[in-house]
C-alpha positions as a LaTeX table, in Angstrom:
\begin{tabular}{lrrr}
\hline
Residue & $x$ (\AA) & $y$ (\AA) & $z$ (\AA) \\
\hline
Unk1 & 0.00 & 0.00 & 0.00 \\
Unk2 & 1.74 & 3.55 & $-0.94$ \\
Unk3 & 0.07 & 6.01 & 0.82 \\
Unk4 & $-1.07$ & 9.11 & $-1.25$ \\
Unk5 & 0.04 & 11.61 & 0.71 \\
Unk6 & 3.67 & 10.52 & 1.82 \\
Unk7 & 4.66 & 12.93 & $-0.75$ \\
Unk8 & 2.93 & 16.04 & 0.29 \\
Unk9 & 3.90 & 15.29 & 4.09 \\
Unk10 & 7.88 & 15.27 & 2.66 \\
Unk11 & 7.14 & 18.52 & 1.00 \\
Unk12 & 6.24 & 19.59 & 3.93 \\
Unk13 & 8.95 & 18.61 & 6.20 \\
Unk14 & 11.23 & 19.82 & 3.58 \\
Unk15 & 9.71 & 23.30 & 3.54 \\
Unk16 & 9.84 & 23.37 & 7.15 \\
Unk17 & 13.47 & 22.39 & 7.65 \\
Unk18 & 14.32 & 25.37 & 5.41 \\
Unk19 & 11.77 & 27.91 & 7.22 \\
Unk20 & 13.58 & 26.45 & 10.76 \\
Unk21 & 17.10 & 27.19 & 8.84 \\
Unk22 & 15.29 & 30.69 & 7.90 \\
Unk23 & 14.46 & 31.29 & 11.51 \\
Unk24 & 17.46 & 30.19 & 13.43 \\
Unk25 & 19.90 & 32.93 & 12.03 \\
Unk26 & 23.37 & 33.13 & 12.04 \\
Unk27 & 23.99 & 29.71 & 13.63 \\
Unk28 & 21.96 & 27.84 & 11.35 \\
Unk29 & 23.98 & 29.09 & 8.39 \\
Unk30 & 27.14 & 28.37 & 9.60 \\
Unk31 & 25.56 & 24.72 & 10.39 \\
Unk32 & 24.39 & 24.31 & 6.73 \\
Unk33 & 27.28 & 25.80 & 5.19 \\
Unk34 & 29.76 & 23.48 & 7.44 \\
Unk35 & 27.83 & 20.52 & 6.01 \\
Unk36 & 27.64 & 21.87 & 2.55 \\
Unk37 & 31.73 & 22.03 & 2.58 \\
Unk38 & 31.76 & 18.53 & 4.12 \\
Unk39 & 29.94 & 17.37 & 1.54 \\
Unk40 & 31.49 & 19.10 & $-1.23$ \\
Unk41 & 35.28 & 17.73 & 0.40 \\
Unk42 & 33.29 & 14.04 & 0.26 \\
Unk43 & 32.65 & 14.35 & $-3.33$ \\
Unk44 & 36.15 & 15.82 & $-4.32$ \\
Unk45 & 37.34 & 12.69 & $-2.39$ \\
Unk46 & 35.60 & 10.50 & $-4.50$ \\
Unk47 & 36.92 & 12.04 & $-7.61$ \\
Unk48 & 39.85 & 11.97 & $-7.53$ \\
\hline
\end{tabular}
């Protein structure tokens, strides 16, 4: 059974992880930008 709203609820939780990141200021951006370079490091790893 797939339930027909799974993907409206993940919207959802989505577009309220980014209004929390909105809302928590300066310390949220550092957060997501730390884990954005960690990330991007990850993937550079892999490359080469």
């Amino acid at each position: 059974m797939t339930d027909p709203n799974a993907e409206d609820r993940d919207v959802d939780h989505a577009s309220g992880f980014m209004n929390r990141i909105a809302q928590g200021g300066p310390v949220a951006t550092v957060a997501v930008v730390l884990v954005a370079l960690l990330i991007a490091a990850w993937l550079v790893g892999l490359l080469r």
